[in-house]
gemmi code that builds the backbone of each chain (N, CA, C; Angstrom):
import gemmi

chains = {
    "A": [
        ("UNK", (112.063, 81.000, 91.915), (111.510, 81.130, 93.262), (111.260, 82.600, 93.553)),
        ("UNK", (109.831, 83.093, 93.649), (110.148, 83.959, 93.909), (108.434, 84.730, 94.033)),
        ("UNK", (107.787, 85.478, 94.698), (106.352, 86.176, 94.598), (105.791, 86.217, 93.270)),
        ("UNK", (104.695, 85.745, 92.822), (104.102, 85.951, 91.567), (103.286, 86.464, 91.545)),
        ("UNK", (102.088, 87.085, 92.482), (100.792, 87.899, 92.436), (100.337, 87.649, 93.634)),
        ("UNK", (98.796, 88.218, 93.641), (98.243, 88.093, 95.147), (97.266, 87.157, 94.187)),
        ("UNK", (96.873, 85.900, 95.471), (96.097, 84.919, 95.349), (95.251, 84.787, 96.408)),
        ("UNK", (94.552, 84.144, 96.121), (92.710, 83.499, 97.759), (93.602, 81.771, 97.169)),
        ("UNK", (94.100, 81.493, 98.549), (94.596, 79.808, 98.307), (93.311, 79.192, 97.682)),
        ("UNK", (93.360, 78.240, 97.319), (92.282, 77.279, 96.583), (92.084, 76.276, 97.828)),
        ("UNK", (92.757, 76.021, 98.892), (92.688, 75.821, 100.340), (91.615, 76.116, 101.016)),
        ("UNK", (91.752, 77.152, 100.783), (90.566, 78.087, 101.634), (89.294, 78.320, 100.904)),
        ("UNK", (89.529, 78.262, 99.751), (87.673, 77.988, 99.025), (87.397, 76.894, 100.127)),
        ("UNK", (88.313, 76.332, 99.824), (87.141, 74.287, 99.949), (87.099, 74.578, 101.040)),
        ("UNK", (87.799, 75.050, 102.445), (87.885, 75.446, 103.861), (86.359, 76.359, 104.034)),
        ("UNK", (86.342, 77.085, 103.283), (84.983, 78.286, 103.405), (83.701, 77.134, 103.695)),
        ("UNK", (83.903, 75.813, 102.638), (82.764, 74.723, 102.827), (82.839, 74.078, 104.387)),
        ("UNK", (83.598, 74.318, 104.944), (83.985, 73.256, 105.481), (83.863, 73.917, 107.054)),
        ("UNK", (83.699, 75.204, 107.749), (83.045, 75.879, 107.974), (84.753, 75.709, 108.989)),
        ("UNK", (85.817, 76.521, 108.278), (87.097, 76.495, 108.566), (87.492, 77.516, 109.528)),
        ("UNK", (86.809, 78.626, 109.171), (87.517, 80.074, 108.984), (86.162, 80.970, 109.532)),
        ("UNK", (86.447, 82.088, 110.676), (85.213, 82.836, 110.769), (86.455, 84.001, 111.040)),
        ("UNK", (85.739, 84.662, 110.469), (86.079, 85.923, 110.267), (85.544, 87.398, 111.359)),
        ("UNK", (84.744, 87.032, 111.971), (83.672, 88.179, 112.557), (84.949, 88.528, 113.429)),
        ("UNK", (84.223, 90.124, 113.913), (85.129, 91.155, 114.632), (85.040, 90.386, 116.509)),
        ("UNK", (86.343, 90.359, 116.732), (86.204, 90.206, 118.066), (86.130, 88.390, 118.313)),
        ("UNK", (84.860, 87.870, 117.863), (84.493, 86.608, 118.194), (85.193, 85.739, 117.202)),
        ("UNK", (85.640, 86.176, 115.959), (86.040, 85.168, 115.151), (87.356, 84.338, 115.962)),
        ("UNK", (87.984, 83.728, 114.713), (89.410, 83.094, 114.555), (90.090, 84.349, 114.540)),
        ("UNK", (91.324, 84.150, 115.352), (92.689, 84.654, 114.997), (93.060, 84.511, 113.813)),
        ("UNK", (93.374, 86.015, 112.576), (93.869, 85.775, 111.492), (95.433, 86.158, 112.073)),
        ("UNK", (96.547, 85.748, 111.267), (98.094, 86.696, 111.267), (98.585, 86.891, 109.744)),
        ("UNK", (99.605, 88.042, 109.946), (99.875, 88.654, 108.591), (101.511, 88.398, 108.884)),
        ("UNK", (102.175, 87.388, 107.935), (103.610, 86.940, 108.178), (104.359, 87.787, 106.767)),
        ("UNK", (105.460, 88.176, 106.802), (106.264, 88.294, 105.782), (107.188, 87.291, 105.286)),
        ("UNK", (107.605, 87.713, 103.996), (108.400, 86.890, 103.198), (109.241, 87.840, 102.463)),
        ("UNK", (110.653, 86.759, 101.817), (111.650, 87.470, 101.198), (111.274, 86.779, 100.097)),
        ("UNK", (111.822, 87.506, 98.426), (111.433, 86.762, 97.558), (111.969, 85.420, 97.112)),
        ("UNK", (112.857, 84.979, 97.953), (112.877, 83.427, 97.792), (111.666, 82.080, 97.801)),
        ("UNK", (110.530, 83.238, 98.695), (109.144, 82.355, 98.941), (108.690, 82.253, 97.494)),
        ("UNK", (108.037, 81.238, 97.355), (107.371, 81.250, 96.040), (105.651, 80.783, 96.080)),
        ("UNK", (104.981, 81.569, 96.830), (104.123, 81.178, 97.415), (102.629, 81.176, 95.687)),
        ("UNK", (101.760, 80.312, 95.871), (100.546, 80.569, 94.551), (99.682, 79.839, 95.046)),
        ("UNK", (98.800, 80.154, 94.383), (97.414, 79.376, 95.022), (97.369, 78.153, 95.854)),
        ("UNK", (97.946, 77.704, 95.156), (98.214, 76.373, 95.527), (98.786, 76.207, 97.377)),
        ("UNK", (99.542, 77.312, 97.600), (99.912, 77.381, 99.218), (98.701, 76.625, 100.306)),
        ("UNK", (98.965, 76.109, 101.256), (98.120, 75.683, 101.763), (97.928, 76.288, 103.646)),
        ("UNK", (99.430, 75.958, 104.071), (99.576, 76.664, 105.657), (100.705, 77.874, 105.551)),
        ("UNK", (100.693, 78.208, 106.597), (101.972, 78.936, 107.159), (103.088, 78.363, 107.154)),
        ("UNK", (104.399, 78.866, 106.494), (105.532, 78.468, 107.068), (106.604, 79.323, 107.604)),
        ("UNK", (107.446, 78.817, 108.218), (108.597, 79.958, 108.855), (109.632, 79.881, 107.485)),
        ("UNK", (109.925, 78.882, 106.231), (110.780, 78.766, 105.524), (110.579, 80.363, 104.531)),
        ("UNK", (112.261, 80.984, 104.670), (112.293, 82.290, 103.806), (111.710, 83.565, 104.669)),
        ("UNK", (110.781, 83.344, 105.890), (110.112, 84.384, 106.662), (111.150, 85.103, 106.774)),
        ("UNK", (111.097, 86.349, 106.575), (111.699, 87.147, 107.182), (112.507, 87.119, 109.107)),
        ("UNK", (113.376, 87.931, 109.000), (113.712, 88.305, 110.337), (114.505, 89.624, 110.476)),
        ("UNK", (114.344, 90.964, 111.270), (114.856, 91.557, 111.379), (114.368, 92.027, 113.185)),
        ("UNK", (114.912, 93.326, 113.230), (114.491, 94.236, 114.416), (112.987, 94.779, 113.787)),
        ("UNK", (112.056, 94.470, 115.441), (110.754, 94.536, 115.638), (109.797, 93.985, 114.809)),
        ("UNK", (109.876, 92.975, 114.552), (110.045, 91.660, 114.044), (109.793, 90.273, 114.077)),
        ("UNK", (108.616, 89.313, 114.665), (108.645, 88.293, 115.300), (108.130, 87.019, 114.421)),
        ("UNK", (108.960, 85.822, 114.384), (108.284, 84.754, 113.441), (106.791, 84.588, 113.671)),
        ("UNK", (105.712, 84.155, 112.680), (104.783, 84.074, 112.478), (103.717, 85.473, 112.283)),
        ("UNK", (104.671, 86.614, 112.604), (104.022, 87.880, 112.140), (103.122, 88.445, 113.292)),
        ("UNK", (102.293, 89.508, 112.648), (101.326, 90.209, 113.451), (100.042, 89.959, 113.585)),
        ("UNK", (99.608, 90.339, 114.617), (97.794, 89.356, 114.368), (97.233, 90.621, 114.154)),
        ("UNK", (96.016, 90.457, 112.870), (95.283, 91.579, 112.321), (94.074, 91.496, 113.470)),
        ("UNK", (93.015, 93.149, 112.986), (91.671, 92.938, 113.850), (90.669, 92.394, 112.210)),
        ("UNK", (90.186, 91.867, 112.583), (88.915, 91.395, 111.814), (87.621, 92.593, 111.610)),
        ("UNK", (87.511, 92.903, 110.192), (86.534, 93.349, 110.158), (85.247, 92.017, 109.463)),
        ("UNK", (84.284, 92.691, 110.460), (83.055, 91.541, 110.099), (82.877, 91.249, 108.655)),
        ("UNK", (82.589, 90.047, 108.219), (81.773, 90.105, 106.524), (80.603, 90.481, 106.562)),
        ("UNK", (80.759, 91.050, 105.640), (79.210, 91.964, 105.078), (79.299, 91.601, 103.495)),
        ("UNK", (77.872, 92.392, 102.623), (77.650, 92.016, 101.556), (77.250, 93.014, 101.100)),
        ("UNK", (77.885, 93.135, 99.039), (77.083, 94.469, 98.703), (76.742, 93.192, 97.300)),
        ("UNK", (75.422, 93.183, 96.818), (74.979, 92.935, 95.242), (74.943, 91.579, 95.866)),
        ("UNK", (76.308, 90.664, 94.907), (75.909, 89.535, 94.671), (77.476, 88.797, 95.139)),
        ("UNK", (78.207, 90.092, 96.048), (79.233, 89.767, 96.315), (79.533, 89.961, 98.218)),
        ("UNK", (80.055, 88.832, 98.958), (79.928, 88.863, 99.874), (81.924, 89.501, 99.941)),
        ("UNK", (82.183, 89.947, 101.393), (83.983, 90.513, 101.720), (83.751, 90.736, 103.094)),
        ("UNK", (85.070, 90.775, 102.925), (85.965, 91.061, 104.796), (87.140, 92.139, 104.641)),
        ("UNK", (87.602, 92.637, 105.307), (88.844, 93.433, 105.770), (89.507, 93.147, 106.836)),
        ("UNK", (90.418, 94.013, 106.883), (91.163, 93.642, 108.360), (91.387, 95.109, 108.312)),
        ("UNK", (92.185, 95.566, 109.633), (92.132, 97.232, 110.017), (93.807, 96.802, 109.561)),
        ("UNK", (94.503, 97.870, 108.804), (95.610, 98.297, 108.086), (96.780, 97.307, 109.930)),
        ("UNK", (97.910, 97.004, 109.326), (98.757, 96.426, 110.438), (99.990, 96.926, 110.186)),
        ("UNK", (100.737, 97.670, 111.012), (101.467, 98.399, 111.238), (103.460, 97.713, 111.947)),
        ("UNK", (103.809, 97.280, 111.799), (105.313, 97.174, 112.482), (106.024, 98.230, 112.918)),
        ("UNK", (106.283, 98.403, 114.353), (106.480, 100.240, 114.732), (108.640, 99.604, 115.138)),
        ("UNK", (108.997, 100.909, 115.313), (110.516, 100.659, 115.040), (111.116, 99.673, 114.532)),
        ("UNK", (111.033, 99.214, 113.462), (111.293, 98.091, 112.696), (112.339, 98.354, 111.493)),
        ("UNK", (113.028, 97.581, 111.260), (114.533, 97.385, 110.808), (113.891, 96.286, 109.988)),
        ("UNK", (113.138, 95.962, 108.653), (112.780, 94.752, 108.070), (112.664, 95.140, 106.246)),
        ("UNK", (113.249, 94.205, 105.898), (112.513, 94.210, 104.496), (111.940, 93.100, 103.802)),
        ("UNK", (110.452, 93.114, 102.965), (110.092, 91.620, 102.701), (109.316, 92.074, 101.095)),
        ("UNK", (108.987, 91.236, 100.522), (108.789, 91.017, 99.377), (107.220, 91.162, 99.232)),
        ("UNK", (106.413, 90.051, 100.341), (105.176, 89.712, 100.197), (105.030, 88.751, 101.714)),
        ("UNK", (103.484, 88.762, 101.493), (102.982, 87.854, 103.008), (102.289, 86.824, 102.523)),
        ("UNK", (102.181, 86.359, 104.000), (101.009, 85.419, 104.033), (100.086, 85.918, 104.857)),
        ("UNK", (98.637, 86.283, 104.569), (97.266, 85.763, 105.477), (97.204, 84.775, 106.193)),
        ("UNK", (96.957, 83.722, 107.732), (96.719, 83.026, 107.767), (95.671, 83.134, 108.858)),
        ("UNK", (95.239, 81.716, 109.009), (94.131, 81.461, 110.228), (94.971, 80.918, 111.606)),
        ("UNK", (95.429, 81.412, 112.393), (96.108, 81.189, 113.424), (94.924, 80.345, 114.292)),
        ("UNK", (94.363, 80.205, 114.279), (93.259, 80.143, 115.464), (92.622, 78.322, 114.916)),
        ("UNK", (92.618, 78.280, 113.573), (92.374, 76.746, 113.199), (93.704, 75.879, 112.980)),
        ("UNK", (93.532, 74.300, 113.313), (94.654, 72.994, 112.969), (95.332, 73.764, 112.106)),
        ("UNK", (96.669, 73.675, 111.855), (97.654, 73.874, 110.826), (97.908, 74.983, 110.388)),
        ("UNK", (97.616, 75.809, 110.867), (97.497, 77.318, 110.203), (97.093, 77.374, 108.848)),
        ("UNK", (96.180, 77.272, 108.049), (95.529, 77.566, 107.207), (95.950, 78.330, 106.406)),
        ("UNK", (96.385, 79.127, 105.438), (96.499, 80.073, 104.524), (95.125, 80.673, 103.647)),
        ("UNK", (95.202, 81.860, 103.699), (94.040, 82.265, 103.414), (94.251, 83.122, 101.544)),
        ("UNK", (95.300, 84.147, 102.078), (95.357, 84.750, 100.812), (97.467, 84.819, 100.932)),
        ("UNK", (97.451, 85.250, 99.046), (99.111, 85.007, 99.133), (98.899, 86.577, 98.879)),
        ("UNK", (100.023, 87.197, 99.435), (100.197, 88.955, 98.939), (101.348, 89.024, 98.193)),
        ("UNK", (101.343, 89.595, 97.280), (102.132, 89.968, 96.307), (103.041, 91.475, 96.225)),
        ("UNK", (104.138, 92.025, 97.271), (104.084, 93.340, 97.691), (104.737, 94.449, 95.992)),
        ("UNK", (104.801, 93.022, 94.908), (105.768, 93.699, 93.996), (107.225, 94.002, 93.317)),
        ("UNK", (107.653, 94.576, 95.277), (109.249, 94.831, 95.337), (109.818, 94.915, 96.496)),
        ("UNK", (110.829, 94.787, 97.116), (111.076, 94.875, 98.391), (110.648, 96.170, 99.194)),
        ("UNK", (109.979, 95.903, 100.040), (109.688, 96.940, 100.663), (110.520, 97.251, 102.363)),
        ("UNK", (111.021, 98.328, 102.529), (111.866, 98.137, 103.772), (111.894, 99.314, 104.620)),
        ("UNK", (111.498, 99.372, 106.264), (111.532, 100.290, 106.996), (113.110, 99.456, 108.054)),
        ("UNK", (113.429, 101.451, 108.094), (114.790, 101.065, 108.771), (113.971, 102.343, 109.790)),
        ("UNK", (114.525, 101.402, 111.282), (114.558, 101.621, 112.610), (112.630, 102.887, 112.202)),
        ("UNK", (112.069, 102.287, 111.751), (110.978, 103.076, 111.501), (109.563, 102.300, 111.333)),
        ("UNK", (108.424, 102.823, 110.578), (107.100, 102.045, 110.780), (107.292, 101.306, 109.161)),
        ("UNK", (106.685, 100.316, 109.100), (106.520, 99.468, 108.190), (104.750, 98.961, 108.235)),
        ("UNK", (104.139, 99.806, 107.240), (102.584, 99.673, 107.452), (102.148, 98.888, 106.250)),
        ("UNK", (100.599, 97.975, 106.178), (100.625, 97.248, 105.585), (99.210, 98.026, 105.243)),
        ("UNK", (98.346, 98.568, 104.354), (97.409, 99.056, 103.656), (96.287, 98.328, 103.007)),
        ("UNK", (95.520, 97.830, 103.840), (94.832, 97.163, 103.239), (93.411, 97.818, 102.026)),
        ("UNK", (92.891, 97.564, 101.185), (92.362, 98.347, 99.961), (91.321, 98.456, 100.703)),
        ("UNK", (90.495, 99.252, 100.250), (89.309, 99.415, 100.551), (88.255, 98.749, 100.554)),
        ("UNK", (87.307, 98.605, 101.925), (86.165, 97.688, 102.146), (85.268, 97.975, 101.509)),
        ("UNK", (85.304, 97.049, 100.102), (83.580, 97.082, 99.245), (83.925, 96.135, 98.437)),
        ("UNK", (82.752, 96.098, 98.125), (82.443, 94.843, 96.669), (83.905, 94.258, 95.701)),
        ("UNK", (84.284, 96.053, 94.869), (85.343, 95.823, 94.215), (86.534, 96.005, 94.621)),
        ("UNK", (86.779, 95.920, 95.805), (88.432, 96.106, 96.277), (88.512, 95.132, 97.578)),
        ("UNK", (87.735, 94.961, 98.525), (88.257, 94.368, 99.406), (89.104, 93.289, 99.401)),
        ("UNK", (89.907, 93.028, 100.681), (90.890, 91.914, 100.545), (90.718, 90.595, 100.126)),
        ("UNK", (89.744, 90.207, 100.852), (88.686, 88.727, 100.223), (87.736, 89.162, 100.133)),
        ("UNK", (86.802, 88.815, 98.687), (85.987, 88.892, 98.152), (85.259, 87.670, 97.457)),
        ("UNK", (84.264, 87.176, 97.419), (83.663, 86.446, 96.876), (82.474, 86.394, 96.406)),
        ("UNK", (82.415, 86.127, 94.959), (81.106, 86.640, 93.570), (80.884, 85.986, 93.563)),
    ],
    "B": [
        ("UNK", (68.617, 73.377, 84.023), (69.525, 73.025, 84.883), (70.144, 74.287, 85.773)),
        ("UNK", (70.274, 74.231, 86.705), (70.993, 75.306, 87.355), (72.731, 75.293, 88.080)),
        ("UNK", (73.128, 76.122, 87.693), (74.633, 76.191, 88.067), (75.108, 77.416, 89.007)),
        ("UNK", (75.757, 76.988, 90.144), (76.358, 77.984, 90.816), (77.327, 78.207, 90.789)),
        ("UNK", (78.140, 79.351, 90.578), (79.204, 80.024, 90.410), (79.797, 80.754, 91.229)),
        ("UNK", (80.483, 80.623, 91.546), (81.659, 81.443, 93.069), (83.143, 81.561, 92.389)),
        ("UNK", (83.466, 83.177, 92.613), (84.593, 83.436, 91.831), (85.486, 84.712, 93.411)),
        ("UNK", (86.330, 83.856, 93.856), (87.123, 84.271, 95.042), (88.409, 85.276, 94.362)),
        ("UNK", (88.251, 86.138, 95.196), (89.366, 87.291, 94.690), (89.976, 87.907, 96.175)),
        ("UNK", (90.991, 87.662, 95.897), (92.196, 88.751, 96.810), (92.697, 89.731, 96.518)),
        ("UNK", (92.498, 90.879, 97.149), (93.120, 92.291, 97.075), (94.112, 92.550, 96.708)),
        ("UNK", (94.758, 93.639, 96.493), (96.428, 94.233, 96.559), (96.070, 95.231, 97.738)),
        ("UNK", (97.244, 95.246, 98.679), (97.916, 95.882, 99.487), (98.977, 96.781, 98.997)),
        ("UNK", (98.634, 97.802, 100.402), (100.105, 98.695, 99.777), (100.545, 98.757, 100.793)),
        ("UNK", (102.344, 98.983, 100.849), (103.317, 98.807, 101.951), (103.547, 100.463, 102.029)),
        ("UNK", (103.621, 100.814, 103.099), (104.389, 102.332, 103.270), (104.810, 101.793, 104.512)),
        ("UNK", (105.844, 103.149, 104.302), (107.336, 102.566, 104.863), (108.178, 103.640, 105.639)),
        ("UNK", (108.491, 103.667, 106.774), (109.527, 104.799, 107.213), (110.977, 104.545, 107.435)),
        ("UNK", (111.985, 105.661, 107.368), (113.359, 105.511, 107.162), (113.474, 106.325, 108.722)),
        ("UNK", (113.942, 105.843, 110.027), (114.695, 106.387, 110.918), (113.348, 107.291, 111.698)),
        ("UNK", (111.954, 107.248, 111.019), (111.162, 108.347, 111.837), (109.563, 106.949, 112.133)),
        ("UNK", (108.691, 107.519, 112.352), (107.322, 107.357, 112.489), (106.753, 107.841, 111.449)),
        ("UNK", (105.239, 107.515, 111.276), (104.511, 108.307, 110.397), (104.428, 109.456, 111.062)),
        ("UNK", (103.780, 110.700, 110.253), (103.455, 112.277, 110.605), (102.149, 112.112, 110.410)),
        ("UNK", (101.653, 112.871, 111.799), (100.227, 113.496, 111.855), (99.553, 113.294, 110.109)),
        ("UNK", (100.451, 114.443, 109.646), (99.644, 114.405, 108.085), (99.749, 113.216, 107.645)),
        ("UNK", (100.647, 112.093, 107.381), (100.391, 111.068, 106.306), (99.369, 110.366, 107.021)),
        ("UNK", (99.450, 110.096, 108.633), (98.185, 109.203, 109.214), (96.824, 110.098, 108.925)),
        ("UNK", (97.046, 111.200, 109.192), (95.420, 111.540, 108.654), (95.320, 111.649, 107.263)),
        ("UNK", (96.281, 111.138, 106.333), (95.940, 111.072, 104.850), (95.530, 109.271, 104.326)),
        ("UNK", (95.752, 108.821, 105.494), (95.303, 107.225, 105.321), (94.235, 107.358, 105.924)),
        ("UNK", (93.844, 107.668, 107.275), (92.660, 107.945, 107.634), (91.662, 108.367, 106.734)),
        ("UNK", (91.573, 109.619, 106.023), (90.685, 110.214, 105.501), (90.108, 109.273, 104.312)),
        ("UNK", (91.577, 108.472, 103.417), (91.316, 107.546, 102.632), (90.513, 106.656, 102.959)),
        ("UNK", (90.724, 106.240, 104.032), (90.334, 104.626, 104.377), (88.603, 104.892, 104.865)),
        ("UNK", (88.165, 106.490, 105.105), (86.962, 106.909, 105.825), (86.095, 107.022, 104.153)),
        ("UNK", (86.596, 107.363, 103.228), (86.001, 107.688, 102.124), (86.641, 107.335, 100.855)),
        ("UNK", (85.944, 106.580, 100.480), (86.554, 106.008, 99.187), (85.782, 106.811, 97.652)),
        ("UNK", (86.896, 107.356, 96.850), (85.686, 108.198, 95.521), (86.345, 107.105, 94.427)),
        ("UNK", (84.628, 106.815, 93.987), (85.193, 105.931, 92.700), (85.639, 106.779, 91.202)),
        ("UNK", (86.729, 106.330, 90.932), (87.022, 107.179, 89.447), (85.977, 107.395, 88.624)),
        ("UNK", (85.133, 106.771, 88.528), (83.929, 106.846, 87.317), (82.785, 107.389, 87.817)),
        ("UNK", (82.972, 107.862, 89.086), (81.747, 108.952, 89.658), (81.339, 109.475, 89.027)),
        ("UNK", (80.392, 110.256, 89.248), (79.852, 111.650, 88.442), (80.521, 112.875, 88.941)),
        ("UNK", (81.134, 113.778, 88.095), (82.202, 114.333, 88.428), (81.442, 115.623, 89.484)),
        ("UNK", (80.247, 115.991, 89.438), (79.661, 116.984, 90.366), (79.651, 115.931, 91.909)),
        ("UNK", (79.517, 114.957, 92.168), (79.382, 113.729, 93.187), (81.057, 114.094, 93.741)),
        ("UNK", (81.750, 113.728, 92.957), (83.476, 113.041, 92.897), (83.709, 114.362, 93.920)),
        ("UNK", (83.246, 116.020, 93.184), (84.093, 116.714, 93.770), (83.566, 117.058, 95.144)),
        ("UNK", (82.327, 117.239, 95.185), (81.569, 117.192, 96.556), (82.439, 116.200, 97.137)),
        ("UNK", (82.389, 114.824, 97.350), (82.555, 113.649, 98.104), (84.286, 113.872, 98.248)),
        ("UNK", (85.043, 114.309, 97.561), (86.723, 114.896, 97.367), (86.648, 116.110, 98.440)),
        ("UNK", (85.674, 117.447, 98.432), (85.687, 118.220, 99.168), (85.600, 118.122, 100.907)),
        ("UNK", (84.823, 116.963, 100.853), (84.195, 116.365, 102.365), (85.823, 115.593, 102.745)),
        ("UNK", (85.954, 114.938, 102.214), (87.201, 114.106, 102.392), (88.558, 115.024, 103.243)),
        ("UNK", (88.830, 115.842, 102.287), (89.368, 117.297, 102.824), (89.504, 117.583, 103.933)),
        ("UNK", (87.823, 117.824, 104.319), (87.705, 118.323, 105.493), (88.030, 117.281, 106.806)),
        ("UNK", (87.765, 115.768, 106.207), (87.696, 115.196, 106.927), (89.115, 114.878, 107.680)),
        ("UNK", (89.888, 114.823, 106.531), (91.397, 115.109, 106.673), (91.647, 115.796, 107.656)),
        ("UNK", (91.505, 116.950, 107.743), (91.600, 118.121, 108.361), (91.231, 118.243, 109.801)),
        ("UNK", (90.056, 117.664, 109.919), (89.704, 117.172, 111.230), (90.796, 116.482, 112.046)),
        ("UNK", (90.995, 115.086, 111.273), (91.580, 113.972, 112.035), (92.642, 114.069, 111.730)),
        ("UNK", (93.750, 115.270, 111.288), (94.676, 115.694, 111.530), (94.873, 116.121, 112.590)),
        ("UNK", (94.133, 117.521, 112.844), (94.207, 118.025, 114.312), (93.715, 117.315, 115.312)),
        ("UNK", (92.990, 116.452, 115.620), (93.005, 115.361, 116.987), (94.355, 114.671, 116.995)),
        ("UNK", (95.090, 114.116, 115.779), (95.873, 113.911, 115.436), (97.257, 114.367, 116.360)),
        ("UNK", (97.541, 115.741, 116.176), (98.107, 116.313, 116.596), (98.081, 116.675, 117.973)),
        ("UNK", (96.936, 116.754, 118.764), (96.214, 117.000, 120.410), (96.969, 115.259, 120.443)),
        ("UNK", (96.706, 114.836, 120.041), (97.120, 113.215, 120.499), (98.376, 113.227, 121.188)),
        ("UNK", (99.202, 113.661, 119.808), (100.782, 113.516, 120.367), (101.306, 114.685, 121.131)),
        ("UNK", (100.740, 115.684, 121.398), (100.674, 116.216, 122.504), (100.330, 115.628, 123.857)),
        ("UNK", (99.282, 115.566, 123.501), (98.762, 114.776, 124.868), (100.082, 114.204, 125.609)),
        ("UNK", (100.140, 112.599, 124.497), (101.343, 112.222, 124.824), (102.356, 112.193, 125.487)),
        ("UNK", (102.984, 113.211, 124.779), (104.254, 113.852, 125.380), (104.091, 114.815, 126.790)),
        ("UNK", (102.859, 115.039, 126.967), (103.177, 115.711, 128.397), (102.772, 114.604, 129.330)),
        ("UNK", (102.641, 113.797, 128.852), (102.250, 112.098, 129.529), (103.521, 111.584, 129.910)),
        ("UNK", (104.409, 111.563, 128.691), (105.613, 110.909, 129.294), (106.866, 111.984, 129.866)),
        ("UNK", (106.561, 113.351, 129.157), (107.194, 114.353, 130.176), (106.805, 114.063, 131.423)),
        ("UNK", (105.839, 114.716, 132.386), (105.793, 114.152, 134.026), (106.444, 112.943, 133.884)),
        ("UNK", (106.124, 111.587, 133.671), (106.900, 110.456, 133.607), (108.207, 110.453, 133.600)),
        ("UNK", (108.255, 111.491, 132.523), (110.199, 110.570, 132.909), (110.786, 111.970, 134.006)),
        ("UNK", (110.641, 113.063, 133.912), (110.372, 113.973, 135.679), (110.097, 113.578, 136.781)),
        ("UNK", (109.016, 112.914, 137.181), (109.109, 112.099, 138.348), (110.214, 111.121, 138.466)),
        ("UNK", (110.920, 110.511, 136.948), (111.716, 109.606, 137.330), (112.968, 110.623, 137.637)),
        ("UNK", (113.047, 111.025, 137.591), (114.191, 112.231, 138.334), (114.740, 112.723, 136.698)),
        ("UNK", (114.843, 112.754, 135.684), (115.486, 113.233, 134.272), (115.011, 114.329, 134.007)),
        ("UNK", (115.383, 115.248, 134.669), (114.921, 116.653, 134.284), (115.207, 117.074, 132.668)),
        ("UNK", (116.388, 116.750, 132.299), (117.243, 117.324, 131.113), (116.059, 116.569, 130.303)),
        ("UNK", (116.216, 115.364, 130.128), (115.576, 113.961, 128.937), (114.061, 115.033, 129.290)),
        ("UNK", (113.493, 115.452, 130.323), (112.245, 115.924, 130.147), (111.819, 117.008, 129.819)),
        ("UNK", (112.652, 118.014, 129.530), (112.654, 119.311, 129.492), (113.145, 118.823, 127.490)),
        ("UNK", (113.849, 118.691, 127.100), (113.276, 118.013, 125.558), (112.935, 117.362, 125.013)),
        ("UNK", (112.001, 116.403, 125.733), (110.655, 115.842, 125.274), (109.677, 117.331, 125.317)),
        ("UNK", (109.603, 117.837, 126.118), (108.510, 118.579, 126.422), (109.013, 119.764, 124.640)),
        ("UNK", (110.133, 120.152, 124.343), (110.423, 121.053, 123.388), (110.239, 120.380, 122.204)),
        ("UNK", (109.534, 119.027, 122.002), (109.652, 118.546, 120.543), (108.311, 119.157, 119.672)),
    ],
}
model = gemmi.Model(1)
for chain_id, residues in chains.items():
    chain = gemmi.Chain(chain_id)
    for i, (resn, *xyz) in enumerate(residues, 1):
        res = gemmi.Residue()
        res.name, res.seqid = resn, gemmi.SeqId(i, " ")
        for name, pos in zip(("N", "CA", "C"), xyz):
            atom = gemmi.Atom()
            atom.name, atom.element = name, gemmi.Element(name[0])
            atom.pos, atom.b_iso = gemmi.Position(*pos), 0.0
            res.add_atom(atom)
        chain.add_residue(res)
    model.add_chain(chain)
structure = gemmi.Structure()
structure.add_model(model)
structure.setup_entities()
């Protein structure tokens, strides 16, 4: 049991058909960014949000933080999205990896699994989450 | 025959992290500057260093607003906590 990599649920392909998930700045869906301890064993296969293994510490709240949406755009033959970097300010937490989800559609949705590596932990301090850079070859979701 | 192909990819994230403080002016304007300009490793290295040099500056910039910020700030919540009668609590806020 335990984080194995960062994944795009296989959920959320078939959801993308299904016209699940909007992403745009402002007007979209509510995405949220939840943590986990490595007891989660989250892989593609994940489908919603759960509170099981979530983290809890100081500054801190179940179901996590809600990101801002950056719009999808397209470079080549590859369409992506971002979110603006999400931050936990005086926070006492340590977690392994997250979940992406769609707060805003039935069931909370899962979008992508994050993989942080290793425990990562801010005491009584900021705990920031870095999202890669918006383009073709790095953004958070991407699709070729 | 024709076939369509869709190949979905998720990022890596990076966690940074503070012990007992906030971020500093400098590390936020060193994510800033990152996140404003991205240089690809396989640039052309006359491109890389130009586009590295700008970056710099850009740094540099949004450091010092950076810094006017938390100034600002603090003479924001200095009067504030002065009007609330805490002279002492306001007189070192105002010395940080």
């Amino acid at each position: 049991m335990a984080f194995t990599g960062n994944f795009m649920c296989t959920s959320f392909k078939k959801e993308l058909m299904t016209a699940t998930h909007n992403f745009t700045n402002s007007t979209g869906n509510t995405f949220k960014i939840s943590l986990y301890d490595n007891s989660a064993s989250f892989t593609a296969a994940t489908t919603a949000y759960t509170s099981t293994n979530e983290i809890t510490g100081t500054g801190y709240s179940a179901g996590g933080g809600t990101l801002v949406n950056v719009t999808p755009t397209s470079s080549g033959t590859t369409g992506y999205t971002d979110f603006s970097d999400f931050t936990w300010s005086t926070a006492t937490i340590t977690a392994r990896g997250a979940l992406i989800y769609n707060d805003t559609a039935s069931g909370d949705p899962t979008v992508v699994v994050l993989d942080f590596l290793s425990d990562k932990t801010s005491t009584a301090g900021d705990f920031k989450i870095v999202f890669p850079t918006d383009d073709a070859s790095n953004a958070i979701i991407r699709i070729a | 025959m024709f076939i369509s192909g869709m190949n979905g990819s998720a990022g890596a994230v990076l966690v940074e992290t503070t012990q007992k403080r906030g971020f500093t002016a400098e590390e936020l304007a060193l994510s800033c500057a990152a996140k404003i300009i991205s240089v690809a490793s396989n640039a052309d290295p006359v491109i890389r260093q130009q586009a590295e040099a700008f970056k710099s500056t850009i740094e540099q910039v949004v450091l010092m607003y950076l810094k006017q910020t938390a100034k600002s700030e603090r003479t924001t919540i200095y009067n504030l906590v002065l009007d609330a009668g805490e002279m002492a609590l306001a007189e070192q806020i105002r010395r940080l």
